[in-house]
LUMLUMRO-487542 format. One record per residue (C-alpha): x, y, z. Coordinates in steps of 0.001 Angstrom, whole numbers, padded with zeros to 6 digits, always signed. Each point is the difference from the previous one (the first is absolute). Layout:
N
XYZ...
END
This chain:
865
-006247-001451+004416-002462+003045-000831+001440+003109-000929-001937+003406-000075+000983+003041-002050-002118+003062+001131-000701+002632-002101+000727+002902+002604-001579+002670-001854-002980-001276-001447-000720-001512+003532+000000+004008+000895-001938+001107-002208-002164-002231+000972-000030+000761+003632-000193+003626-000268-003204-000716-002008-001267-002360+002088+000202+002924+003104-001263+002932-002102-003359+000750+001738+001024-001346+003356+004092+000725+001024+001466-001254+003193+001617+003166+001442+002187-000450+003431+000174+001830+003146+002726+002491-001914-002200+000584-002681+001883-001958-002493-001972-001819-003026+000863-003402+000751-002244-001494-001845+002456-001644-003215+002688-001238+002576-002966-001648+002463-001092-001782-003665+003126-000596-001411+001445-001634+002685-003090-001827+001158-000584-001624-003254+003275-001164-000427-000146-001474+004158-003268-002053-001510+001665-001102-003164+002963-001665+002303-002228-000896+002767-002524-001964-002385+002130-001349-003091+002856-000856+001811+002571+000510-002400+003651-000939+000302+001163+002907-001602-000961+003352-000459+000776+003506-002050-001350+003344-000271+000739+002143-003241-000540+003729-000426+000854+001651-003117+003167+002615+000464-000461+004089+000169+000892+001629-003908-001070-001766-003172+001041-003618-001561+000909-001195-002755-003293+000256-002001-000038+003818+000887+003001+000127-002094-001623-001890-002817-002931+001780-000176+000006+003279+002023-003795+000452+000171-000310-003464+001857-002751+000554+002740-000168+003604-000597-003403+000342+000114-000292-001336+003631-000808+002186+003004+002126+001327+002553+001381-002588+002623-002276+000998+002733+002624+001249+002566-001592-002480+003000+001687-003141-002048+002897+002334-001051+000178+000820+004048-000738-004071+000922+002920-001026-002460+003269+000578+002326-002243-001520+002993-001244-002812-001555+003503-000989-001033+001026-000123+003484-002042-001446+001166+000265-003283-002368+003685+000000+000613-000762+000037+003790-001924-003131-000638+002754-001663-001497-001545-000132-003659+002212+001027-002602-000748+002978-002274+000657-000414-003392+001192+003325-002067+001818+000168-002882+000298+003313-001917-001146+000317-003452-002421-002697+000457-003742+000221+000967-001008-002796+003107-001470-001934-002634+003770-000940-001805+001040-000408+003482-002876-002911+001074+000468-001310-003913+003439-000700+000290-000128-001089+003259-002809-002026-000579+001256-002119-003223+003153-000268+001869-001615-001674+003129-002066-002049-001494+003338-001427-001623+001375-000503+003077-003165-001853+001581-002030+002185+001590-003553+000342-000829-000945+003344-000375-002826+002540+000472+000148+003728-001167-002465+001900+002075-001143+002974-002256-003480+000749-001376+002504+001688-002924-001688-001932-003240+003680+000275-002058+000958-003117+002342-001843-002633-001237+002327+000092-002918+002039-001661+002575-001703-002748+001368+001773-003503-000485-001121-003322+001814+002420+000604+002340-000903+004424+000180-003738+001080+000733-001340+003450+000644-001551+000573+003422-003085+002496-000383-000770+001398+003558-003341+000427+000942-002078+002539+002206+000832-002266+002964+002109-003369+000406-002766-002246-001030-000470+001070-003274+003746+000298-001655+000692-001615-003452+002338-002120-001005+000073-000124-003596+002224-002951-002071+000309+000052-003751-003677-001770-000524-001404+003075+001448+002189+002477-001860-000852-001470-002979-003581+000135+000469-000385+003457+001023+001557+000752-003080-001272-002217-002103+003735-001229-001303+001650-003113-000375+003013+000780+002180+001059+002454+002614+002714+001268-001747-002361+001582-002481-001315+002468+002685+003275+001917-001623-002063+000037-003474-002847+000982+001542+000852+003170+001969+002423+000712-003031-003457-000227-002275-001680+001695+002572+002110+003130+001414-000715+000949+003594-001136+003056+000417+001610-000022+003671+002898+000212-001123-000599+001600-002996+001434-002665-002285-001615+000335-003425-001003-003255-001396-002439-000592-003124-002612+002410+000643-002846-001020-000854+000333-003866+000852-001212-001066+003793+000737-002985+001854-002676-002440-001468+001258+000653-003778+003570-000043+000927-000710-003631+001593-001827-000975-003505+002646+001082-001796+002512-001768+001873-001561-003371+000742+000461+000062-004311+003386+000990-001044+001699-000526+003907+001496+003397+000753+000666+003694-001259+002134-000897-002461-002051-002978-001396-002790+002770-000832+002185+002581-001363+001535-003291-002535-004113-000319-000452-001173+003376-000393-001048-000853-004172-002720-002088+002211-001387+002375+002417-003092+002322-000565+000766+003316-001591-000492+001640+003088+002431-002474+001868+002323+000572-002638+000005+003672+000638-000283+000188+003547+003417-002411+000132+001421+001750-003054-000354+003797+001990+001863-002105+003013+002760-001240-001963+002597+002227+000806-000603-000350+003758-000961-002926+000365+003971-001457+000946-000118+003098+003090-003324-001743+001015+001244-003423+000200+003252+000867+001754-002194+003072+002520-001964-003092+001137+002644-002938+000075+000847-000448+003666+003669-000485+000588+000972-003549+000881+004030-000135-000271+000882+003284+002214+003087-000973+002324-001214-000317+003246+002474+000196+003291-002725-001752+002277+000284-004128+000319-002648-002333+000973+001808-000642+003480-000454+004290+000369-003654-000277-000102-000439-002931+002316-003110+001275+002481+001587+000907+003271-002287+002403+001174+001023+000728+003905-001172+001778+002880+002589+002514+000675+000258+003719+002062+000024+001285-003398-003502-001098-001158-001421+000774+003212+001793+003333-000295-001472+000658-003229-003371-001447+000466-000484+001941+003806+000911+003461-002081-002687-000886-002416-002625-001259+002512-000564-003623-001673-000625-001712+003301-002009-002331-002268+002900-000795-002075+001905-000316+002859-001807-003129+001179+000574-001382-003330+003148+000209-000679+000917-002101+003377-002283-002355-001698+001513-000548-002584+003564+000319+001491-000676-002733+002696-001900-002509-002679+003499+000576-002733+002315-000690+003350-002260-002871+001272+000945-001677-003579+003630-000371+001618-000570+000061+003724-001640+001666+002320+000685+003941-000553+002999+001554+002440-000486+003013+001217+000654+002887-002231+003089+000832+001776+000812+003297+001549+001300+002643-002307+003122+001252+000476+003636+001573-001880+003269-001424-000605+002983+002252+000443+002361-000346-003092+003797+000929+000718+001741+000464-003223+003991-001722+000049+002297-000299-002439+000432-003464-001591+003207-000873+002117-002069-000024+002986-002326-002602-001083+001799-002686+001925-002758-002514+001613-000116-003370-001339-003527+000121-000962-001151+003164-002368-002627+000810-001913+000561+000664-003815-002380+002444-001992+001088+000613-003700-002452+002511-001847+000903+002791-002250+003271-000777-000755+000863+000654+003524+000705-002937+002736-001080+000565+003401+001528-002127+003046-001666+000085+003403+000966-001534+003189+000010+001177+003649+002634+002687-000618-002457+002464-002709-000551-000160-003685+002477+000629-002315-000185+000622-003828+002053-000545-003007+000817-000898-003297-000090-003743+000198+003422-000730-000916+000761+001522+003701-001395-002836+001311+001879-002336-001594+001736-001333+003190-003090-000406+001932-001907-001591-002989+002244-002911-000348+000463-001052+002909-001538-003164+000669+000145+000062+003725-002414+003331+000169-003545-000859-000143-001769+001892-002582-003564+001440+001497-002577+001586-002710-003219-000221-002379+000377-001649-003386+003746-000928+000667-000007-002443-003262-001205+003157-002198+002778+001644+001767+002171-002253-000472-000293-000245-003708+000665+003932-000710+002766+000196+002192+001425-002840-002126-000307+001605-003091+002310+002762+001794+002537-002855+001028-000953+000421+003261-000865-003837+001768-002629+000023+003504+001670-002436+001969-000925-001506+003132-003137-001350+001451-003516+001853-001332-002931+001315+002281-002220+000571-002514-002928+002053+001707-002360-000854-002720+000594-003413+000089-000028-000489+003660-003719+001896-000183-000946-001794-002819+000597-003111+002251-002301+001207+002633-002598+001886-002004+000003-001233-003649-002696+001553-001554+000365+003401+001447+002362+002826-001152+003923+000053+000376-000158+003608-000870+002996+001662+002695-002528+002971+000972-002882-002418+000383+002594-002094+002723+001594+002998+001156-003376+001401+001142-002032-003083+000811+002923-001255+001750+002080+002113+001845-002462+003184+000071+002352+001946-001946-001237+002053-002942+002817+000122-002719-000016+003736-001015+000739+000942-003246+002087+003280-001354-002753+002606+000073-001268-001321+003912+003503+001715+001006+000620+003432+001656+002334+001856-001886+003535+000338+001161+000279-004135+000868+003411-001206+000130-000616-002170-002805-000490+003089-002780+002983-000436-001437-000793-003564-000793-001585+000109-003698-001654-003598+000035-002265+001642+002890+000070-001006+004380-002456-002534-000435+002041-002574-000768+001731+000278+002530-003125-000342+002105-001027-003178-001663+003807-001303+000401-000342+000167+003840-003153-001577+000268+001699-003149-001712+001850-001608+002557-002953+000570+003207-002650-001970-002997+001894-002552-000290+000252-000584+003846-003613+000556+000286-000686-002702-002998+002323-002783+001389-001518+001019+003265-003198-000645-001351+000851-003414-001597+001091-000744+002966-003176+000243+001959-002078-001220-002751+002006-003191-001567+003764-000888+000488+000077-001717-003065-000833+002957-001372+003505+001233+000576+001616-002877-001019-001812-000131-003612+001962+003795+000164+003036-001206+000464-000204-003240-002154-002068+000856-002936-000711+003344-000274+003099+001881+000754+002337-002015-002370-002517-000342-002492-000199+003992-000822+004008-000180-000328-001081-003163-003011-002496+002316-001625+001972+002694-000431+002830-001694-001347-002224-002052-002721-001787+003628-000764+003341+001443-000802+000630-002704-002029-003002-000551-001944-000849-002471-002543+001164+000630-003770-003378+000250-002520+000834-000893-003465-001945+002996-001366-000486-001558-003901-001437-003348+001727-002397+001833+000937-000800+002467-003432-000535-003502-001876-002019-001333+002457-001625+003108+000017-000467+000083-004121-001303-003829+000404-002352+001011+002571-002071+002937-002016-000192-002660-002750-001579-002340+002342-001809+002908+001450-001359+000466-003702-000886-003201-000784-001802-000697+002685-002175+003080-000390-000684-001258-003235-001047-003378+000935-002413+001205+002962-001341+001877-002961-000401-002797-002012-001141-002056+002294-002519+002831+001196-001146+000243-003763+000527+003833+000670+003074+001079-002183-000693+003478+001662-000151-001095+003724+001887+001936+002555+001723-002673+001820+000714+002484+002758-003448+001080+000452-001704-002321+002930-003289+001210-001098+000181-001092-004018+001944-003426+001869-002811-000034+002322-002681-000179-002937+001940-002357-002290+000505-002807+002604-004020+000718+001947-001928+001510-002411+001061-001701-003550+002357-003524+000619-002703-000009+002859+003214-002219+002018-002467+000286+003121-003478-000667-000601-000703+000753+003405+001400+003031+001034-001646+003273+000880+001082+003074-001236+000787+002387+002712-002631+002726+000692+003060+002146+000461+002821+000296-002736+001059-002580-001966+000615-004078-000675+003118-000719+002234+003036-000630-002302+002536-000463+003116+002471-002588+000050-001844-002126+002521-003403+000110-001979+001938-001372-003072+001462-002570+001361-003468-000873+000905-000754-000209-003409+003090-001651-000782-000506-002958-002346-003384+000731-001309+001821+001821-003195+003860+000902-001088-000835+003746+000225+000245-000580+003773+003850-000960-000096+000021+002034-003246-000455+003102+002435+001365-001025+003238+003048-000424-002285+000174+003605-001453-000492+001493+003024+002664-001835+001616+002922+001107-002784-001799+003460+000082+000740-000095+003789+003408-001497-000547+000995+002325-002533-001224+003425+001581+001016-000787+003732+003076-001994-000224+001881+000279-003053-000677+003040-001260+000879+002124+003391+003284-001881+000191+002858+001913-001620-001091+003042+002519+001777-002071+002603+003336-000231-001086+002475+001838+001136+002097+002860-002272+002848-001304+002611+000682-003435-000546-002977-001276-002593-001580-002300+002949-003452+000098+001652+000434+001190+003782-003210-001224+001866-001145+001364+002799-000759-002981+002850-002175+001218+002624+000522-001693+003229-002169+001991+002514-003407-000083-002263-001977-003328-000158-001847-000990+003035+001219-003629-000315+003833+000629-000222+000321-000570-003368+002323+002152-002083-001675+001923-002792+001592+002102-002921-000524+002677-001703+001461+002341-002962-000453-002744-001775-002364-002038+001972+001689-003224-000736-002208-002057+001963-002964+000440-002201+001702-001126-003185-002712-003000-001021+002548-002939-000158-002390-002650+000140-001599+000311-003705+002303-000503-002759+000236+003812-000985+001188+001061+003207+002405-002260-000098+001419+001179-003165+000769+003254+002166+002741-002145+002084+002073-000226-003585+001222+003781+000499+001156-000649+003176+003829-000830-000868+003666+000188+001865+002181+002731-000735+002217-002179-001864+000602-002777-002175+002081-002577+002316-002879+000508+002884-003488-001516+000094-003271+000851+002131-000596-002339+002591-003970-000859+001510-000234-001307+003796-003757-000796+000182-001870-001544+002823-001739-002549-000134-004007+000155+001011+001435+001915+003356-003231+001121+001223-001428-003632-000418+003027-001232+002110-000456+003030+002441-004018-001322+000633+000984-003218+000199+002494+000529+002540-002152+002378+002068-003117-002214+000011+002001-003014+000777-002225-001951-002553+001994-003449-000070-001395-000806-003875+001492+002877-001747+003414-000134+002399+000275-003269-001003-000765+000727-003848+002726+002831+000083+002301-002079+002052-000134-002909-002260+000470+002352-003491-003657-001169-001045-001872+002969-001960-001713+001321+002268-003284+000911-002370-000161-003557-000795+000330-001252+003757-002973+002752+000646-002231-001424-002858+000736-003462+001174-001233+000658+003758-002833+002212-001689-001776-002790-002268+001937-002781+002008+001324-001407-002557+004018-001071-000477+002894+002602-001119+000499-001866-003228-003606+000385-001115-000473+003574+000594-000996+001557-003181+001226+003305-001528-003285+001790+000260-000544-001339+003945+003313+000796+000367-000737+003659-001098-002825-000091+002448+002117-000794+003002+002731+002657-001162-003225+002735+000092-000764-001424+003434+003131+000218+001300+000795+003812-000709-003760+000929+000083-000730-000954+003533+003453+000792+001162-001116+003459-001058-003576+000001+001778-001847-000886-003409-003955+000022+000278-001852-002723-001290-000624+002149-003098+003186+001445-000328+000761-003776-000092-002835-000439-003174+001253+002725-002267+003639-001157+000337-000878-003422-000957-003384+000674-002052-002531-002555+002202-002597+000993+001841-000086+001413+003395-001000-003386+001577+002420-001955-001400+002664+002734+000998-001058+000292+004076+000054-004269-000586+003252+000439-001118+001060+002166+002749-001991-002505+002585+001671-002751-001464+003528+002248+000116-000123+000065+003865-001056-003417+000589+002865-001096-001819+001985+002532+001991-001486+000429+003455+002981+001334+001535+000059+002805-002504-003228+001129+000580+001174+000300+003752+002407+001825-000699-002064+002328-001694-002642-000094+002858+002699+000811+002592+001611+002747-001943-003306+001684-000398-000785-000479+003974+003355+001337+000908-000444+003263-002730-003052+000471+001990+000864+000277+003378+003272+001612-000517-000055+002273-002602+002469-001189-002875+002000-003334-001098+003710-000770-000805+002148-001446-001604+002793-002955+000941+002021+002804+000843-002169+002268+001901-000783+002499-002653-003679+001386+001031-002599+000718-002448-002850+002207+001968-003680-000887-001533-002610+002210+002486-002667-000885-002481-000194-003704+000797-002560+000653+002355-002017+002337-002212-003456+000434-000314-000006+000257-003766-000319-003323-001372+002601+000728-003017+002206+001910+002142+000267-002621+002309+000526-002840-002606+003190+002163-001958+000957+000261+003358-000287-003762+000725+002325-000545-002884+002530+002482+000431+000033-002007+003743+000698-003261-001483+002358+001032-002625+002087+002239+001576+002077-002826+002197+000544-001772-003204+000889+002729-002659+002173+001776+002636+001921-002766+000870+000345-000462-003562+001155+003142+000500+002628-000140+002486+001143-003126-001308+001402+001517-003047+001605+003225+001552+001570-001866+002061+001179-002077-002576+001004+003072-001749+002340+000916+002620+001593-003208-000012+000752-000053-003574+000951+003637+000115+002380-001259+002689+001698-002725-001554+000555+002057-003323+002707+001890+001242+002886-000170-001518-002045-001520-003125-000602+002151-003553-003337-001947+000105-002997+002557+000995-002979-000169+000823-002301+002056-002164-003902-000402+000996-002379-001412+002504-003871-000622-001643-001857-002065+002418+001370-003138+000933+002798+000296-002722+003070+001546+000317+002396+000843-003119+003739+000444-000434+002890+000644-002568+002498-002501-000084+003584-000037-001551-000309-003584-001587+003111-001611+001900-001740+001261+002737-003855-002266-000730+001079-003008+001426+001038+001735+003697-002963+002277+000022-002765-002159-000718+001341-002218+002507+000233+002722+003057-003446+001677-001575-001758-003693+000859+001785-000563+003236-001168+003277+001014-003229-000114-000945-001106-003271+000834+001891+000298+003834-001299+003486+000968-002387-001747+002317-000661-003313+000987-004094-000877-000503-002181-003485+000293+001095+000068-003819+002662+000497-002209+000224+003083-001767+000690-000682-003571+001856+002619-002446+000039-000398-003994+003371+001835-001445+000741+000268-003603+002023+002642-001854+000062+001209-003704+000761+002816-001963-003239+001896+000206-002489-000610+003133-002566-001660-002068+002761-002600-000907+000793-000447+003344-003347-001509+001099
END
């Protein structure tokens, strides 16, 4: 998923530059010429990079922060020139139109707002592009963040990752663009610097002693006239730094699933683009809009705009048996086809409880958890709007306005789109909520509607998976999972000692004892340039010896500084990104961790999580396991309890492909990595060796995942032949899966997506691509889709199950990480609960083979694995 952060006002700056000598003027008269740029450029971006998400920041009116610090920040710049101030209100507009969130917070410059946003997203997955010429930004860049240059015309935009950074600045790591422009002032912004000291001695100085602080420690080793020229700067050389350092941890409203690209074709773009004369841009943006809804289906008709008449009631009149709930503010708002009425939430106490009233709304299990917290239940069956869209249209945005309008043609208005003198004044949490409560119930009928037409099943995953499974989630996020907080200090304390020693053994090892193990370019040199681990490789015209993870492994086994490395950077990871972050999460309230699960983000169906992301926790090396000792029941006489499937997704292919050898390998409790090395080198099960074994185990998640033949030769470190022989040799040994595969990919093809056992869709309109590597991720995604999200399903619904036969139990369930789920058990009650967990698990569906779940319980999680 590609995210990109625009830098609003350096993108109008540089349109208003760009139409200097030559302004497009309309029949009114009006200069034009930055909103005909603006909006152009941003209509290309989408149109040719395709991104999957999308954001547009523009710094707020009055000063930030750094105007406080250091009141003569930018003071020496010129007047705004009143066309951009003029273009500003506009502009704004006419982004939102388009559906593309604006990003604003005040007190912050655009370039904290893209930083934070940026690091954060990049956390969460997405890889991201910041499209600025702004130089301050390459401090930024990250192998998953890169800095997107535009050019003078679509062909010639740059996208610059950390190799390029560092070689236009002649530094060992992006991060030290901060020392740089602290050395160097910018006279743009009028931040002072070391005068006297330009770009190419700054990056001398720093490719010796590392960073600002490293030459100041040094300064009995610089030339007198170094020494003075840093000595003058001393006293503002701290304002520099911090004048320069762009914001990364600013709290940010916006989600990823907010910036999801949904640019549409509504009667307010064409309003806005007709007043402005962009018939050009009018063309485009139909484009664009019928290409994003071809990825679901062919586009509807935008439908016909129109206004819903809200009748305000009291409470008591809400009678119908089906009403739509809307809790914001502090303020609950019930719908139904009586009016709208309002009130504190403990007035709908009645109505909220009872189970026979079906409950219509957006985000009902986010709902559902804050009315709890009042002591308030939401009873009754769920319509969750964004669920039932996310069903239908997976990728695209949930947001209410985005349905409302795309929808049902009705544009939710906010307070200031309302005359004065509205019979909703006197209500202080604003009319407009009571707009978006009426347009709950008629979105729902449309969705189901909908599902209807497009899949039947569709409705029934609703109504068997979905639905009940939002009721689970919120119960296990109210609960939350205790974190034993000084597990996780010592682990922490053992870590930076590990974290130390390493260092020093790279060193050693390096024969460098002042080697900055952080800096890829000093790495670069050791391993190329002086251990000489690659005799044959070419230095890169461009930048610097690759010191990624996937070039050392390369290299792995030619000396121990590989692992030495590899190693370091893994606790360094570990340590910065897992533990470290941790006691953030726990709550004042109670002392647990309350995750976040998403269930209406991935594409697949999978639940993800977030605030902590407990999915990405690295369990499989030995420190990341160490993490799963701090998670601990709340007391003494219970233990925490692991459900684990068994290679599910290996079951799942061999079910769906029908392949008789690995059905019979699962149904007869034989490894099933062993079985696959046997048919491989046909050879018997008993004589399979570890390392052939380890072969087959590659194969069989590799291909199962669309592995090339050299994906295939790095994971297993032979050569590409032998890797597309092992994949030859794969099929021919499984002929039925490679049908399977062949049919999925014909049937992706002529209709537009795949599915899963239960009829989940996954929509991939870039299977029949012209792009070569668009086409191939999109070939994957096709043939892992029916397997991961029946993965998927399988464990929600087993969720629900479990959830189900709970009741009445003390046991709880706690977490969901892939195919695992995790309780807290009372320890009279281990015996009954591992025995309903398995029966549950293993029954939720009947398949070609047995589904197989490993249960174990302890006092910590790590124990019970």
């Amino acid at each position: 998923m590609k995210l990109f952060l625009i830098d609003g006002h350096a993108l109008v700056f540089k349109m208003y530059y760009a139409f200097l000598g030559r302004p497009m003027v309309n029949s009114k008269g009006v200069d034009t010429s930055i909103l005909f740029g603006f909006t152009k450029y941003l209509l290309e971006l989408v149109d040719r990079e395709k991104p999957t998400h999308i954001a547009v920041s523009f710094d707020p009116p009055g000063g930030t922060f750094r105007n406080k610090l250091y009141p003569d920040y930018k003071a020496n710049r010129a007047e705004t020139p009143q066309l951009i101030i003029d273009a500003l209100e506009p502009l704004t507009a006419i982004v939102k139109a388009l559906d593309i969130p604006v990003l604003m917070i005040p007190g912050f410059e655009a370039d904290d707002v893209i930083g934070s946003m940026a690091v954060r997203s990049a956390a969460e997955g997405l890889e991201v592009y910041m499209v600025t010429h702004d130089k301050d930004y390459g401090q930024l860049v990250a192998p998953h963040i890169h800095q997107y240059r535009p050019g003078k015309s679509g062909a010639d935009n740059e996208v610059l990752g950390e190799a390029e950074i560092c070689e236009k600045w002649g530094i060992d790591n992006a991060r030290q663009v901060i020392d740089i422009l602290t050395i160097c002032g910018d006279s743009s912004d009028n931040v002072p610097g070391v005068q006297g000291v330009g770009p190419v001695g700054a990056s001398k100085l720093l490719k010796k002693y590392g960073s600002v602080d490293g030459i100041y420690a040094h300064l009995g080793d610089l030339t007198p006239r170094q020494r003075e020229l840093f000595e003058a700067a001393r006293d503002h050389i701290d304002l520099s730094r911090e004048l320069v350092t762009i914001k990364t941890d600013i709290p940010l409203e916006a989600t990823a699933a907010d910036m999801v690209l949904d640019l549409a074709w509504t009667p307010e773009v064409e309003s806005i683009f007709k007043l402005y004369e962009f018939p050009s841009l009018i063309r485009l943006v139909r484009k664009i809009s019928d290409e994003i809804g071809s990825s679901a289906r062919a586009s509807a008709p935008a439908p016909e705009a129109r206004s819903i008449e809200v009748k305000k009631v009291t409470p008591a009149e809400i009678k119908d048996s089906r009403v739509a709930v809307h809790y914001c503010d502090g303020v609950l708002y019930a719908a139904d086809s009586h009016g709208v009425a309002c009130a504190e939430p403990a007035a709908f106490r009645e109505l909220l409880a009872d189970p026979s009233r079906t409950k219509t709304g957006l985000g009902l299990k986010q709902q559902m958890e804050e009315l709890s917290l009042l002591g308030l239940p939401l009873e009754g069956r769920l319509e969750d709007i964004e669920l039932l869209h996310y069903l239908l249209n997976p990728e695209r945005s949930h947001k209410l306005d985005v349905l409302a309008s795309s929808i049902l043609g009705v544009e939710l208005q906010t307070r200031d789109d309302l005359a004065q003198g509205s019979l909703f004044d006197e209500v202080e949490s604003g009319p407009d909520r009571f707009l978006e409560a009426s347009v709950l119930l008629p979105l729902a009928d449309a969705l189901f509607a909908e599902m209807d037409r497009t899949d039947p099943r569709l409705r029934e995953l609703y109504d068997r998976i979905e639905e009940p499974l939002a009721g689970v989630l919120a119960r296990m996020e109210l609960t939350g999972v205790k974190v034993d907080l000084k597990v996780l200090q010592d682990y922490a304390d053992g870590l930076r000692v590990q974290v130390a020693a390493k260092e020093a053994e790279v060193r050693e090892l390096a024969g460098e004892p002042a080697l900055n193990v952080n800096s890829p370019k000093q790495v670069g040199e050791v391993l190329f340039e002086k251990l000489k681990l690659d005799p044959k490789a070419k230095k890169p015209r461009k930048g610097n010896w690759p010191t990624d993870e996937k070039t050392l492994q390369e290299l792995s086994g030619r000396s121990p500084i590989i692992e030495a490395i590899l190693d370091y950077r893994g606790l360094k990871k570990l340590l910065g990104t897992y533990i470290e972050p941790f006691p953030s999460y726990v709550s004042p309230r109670d002392g647990r961790v309350h995750t976040t699960f998403n269930q209406a983000l991935t594409a697949t169906g999978r639940l993800s999580s977030s605030n902590p992301n407990l999915q990405n926790i690295p369990i499989r090396t030995e420190q990341g396991r160490e993490i799963r000792k701090a998670f601990v029941p709340e007391n003494p006489g219970s233990v925490i309890m692991s459900a684990d499937y068994s290679q599910i997704e290996l079951r799942i292919m061999a079910h769906l492909s029908g392949d008789e050898h690995l059905c019979a390998a699962f149904r007869e409790g034989i490894d099933i990595h062993s079985a696959t090395a046997a048919k491989i080198f046909r050879i018997p099960v008993a004589s399979v060796s570890a390392d052939q074994r380890r072969i087959a185990k590659t194969a069989n998640f590799g291909i199962m995942y669309g592995i090339s033949a050299f994906g295939l030769s790095q994971n297993l470190g032979c050569s590409r032949s032998e890797a597309a022989k092992l994949i030859e040799d794969y099929f021919a040994s499984f002929p039925s899966i490679r049908g399977w595969i062949d049919a999925t990919l014909a049937s992706a093809r002529t209709n537009g997506y795949v599915e899963t056992l239960f009829g989940r869709r996954r929509y991939v309109p870039d299977i029949t691509s012209g792009n070569a590597t668009v086409r191939s991720f999109a070939e994957r995604n096709a043939v892992n889709a029916p397997i991961q999200g029946t993965s998927a399903d399988i464990i929600k619904l087993a969720m629900v199950a479990v959830d189900r036969r709970l009741s009445g139990m003390r046991s709880r369930m706690v977490l969901q990480i892939h195919d695992e789920l995790l309780l807290e058990v009372p320890t009279d009650e281990t015996d009954a609960v591992s025995a309903l967990v398995r029966e549950e698990m293993q029954g939720v569906i009947s398949l070609n083979v047995p589904l197989t779940v490993e249960c174990n319980y302890g006092t910590n999680w790590l124990e019970a694995h």
